[in-house]
C-alpha positions as CSV (number, residue, x, y, z in Angstrom):
1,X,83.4,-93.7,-90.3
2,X,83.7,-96.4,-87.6
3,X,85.5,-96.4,-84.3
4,X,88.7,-97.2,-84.1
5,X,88.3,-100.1,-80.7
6,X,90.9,-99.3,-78.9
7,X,89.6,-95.4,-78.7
8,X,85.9,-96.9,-78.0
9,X,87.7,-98.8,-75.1
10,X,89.8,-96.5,-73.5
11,X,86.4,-93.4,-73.8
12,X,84.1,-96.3,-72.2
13,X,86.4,-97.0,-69.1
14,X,87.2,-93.7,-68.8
15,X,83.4,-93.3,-68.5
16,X,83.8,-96.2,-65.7
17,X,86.2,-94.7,-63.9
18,X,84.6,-91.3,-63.4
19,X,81.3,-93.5,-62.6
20,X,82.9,-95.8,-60.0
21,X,84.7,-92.4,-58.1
22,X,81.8,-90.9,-57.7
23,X,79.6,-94.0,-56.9
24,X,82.1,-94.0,-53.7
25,X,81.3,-90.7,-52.9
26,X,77.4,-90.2,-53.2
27,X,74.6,-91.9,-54.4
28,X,73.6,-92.8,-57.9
29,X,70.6,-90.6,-57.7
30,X,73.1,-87.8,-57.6
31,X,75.5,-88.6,-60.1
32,X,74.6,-86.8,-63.2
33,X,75.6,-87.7,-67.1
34,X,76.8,-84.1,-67.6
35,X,79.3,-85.0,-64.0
36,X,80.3,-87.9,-65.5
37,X,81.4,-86.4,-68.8
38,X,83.0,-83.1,-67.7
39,X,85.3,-85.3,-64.9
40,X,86.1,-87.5,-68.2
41,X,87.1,-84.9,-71.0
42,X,84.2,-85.7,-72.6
43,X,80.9,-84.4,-73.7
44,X,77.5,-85.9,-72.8
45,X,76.6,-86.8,-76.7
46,X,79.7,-89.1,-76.2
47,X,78.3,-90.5,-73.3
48,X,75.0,-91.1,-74.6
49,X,76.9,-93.1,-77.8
50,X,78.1,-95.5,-74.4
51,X,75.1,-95.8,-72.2
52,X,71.5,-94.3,-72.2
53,X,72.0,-93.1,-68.5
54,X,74.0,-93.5,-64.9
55,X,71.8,-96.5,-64.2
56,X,72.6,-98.4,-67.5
57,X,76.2,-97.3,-66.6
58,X,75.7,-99.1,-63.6
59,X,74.1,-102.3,-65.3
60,X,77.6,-102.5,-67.3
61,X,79.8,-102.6,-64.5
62,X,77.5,-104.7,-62.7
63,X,77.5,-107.2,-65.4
64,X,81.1,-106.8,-66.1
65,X,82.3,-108.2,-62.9
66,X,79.3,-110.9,-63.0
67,X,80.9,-112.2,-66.2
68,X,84.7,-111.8,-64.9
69,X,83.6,-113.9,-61.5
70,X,81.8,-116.7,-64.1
71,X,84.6,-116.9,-66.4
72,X,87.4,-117.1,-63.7
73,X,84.5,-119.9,-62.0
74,X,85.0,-122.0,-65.0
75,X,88.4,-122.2,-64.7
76,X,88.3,-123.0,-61.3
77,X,87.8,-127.1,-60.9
78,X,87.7,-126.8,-56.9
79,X,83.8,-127.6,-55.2
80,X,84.0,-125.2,-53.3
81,X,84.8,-121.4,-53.5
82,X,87.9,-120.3,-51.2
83,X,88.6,-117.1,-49.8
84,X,91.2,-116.8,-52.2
85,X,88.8,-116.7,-55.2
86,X,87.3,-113.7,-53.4
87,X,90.7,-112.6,-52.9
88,X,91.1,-112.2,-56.4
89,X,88.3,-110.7,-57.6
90,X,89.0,-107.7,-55.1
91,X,92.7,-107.5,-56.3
92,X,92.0,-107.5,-60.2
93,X,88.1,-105.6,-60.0
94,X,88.6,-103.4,-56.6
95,X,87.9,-100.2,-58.3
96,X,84.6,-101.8,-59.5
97,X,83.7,-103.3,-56.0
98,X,84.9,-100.5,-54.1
99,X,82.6,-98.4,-55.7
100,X,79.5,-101.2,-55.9
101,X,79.6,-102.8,-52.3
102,X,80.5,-99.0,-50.5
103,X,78.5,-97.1,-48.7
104,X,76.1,-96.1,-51.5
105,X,76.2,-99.0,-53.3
106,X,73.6,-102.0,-54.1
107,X,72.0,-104.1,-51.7
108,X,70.6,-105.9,-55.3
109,X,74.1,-106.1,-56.5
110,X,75.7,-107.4,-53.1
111,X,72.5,-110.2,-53.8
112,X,73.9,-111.1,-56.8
113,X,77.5,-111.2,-56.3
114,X,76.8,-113.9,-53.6
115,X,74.8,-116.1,-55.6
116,X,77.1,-115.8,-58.7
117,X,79.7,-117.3,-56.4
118,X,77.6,-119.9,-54.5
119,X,75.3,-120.4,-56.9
120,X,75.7,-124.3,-56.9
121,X,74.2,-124.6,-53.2
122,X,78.1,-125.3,-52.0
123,X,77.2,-126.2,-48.1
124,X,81.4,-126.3,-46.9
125,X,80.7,-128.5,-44.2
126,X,77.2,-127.3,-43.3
127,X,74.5,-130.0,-42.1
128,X,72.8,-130.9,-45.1
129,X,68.4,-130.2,-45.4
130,X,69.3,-128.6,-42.3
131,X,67.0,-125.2,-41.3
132,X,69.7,-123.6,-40.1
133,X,72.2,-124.4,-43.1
134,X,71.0,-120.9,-45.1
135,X,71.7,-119.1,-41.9
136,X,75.4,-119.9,-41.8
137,X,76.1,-120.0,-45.6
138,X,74.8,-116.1,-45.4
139,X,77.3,-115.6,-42.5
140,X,80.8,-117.3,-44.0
141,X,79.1,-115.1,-47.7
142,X,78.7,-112.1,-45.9
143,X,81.6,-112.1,-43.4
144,X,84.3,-112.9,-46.1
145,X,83.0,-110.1,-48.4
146,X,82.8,-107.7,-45.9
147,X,86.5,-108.4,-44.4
148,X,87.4,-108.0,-48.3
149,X,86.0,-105.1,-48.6
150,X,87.0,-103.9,-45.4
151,X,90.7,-104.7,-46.4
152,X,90.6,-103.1,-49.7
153,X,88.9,-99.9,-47.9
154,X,92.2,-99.8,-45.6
155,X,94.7,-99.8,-48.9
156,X,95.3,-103.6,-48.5
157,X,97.1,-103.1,-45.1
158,X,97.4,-106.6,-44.7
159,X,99.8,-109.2,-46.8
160,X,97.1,-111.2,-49.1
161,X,98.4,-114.2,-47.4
162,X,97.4,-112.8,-43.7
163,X,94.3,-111.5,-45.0
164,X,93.2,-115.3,-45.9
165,X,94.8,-117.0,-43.1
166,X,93.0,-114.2,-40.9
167,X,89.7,-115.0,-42.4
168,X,89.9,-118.5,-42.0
169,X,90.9,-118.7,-38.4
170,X,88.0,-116.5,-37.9
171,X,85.3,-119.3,-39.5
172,X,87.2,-122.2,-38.0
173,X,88.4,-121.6,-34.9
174,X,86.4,-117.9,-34.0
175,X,87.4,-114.2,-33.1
176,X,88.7,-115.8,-29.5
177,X,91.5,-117.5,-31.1
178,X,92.4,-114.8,-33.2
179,X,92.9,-112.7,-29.7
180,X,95.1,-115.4,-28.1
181,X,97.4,-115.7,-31.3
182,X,97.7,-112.2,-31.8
């Protein structure tokens, strides 16, 4: 008898769900299939017909929002990557990246999310074969995701449009003019 796919979709986010909850609460090594299935209605043989463990649970979600971010890439035809693009991702895949850039989440994953979206060596206006060129691409990557995160961690306390405007005051004209407009 085969699955009907909208029940096979609905058990496997539920799965997610439970996952990415208790991702934002404790580590990975403590989240347990049995957890997992008794927080979804579920028992673990219906788990195991999903994933083969937490960490292949984790590989899913990982490569869900890797293939959302290169999808939504294609049908972007800007150079460059904008704060909005980041923007986005937070507002349609927060639960996801809540969960996978919190406290316990991935260094490896954090790794990957910023190459997936400047994976085409985008330089802004950095000085080109310049040493220190890596050092302030990693800066604008790592600043912008962590006021995104930061922002979605505070229930979006800020318009979307602030937000953006906020973060790119910040790499243009630095936290000192953010004081004296504020």
């Amino acid at each position: 008898m085969k699955k009907q796919p909208e029940i096979t979709g609905k058990t496997r986010q539920s799965f997610i769900n439970v996952f990415c909850e208790l991702y934002c609460q404790k580590p990975i090594e403590k989240i347990t299939v049995k957890e997992i299935s008794n927080k979804s209605g579920y028992n673990r043989s219906t788990f195991y017909q999903y994933f083969t463990d937490v960490y292949d649970l984790l590989t899913f979600i990982e490569n869900e929002i890797l293939d959302y971010i290169r999808e939504k890439l294609k049908k972007t035809e800007q150079d460059e990557t904008k704060p909005q693009d980041l923007l986005l991702l937070f507002e349609e895949k927060g639960a996801y990246l809540n969960a996978l850039l919190g406290d316990y989440g991935s260094i490896r994953f954090i790794g990957k999310l910023k190459n997936e979206f400047f994976s085409h060596e985008q330089t802004f206006c950095f000085p080109k074969d310049s040493s220190v060129t890596p050092y302030l691409l990693e800066f604008h990557i790592s600043t912008s995701f962590s006021l995104l995160h930061l922002w979605q961690r505070r229930q979006k306390d800020l318009p979307p449009d602030q937000l953006i405007s906020l973060i790119e005051m910040l790499f243009t004209s630095g936290i000192s003019s953010v004081i004296k407009n504020g």
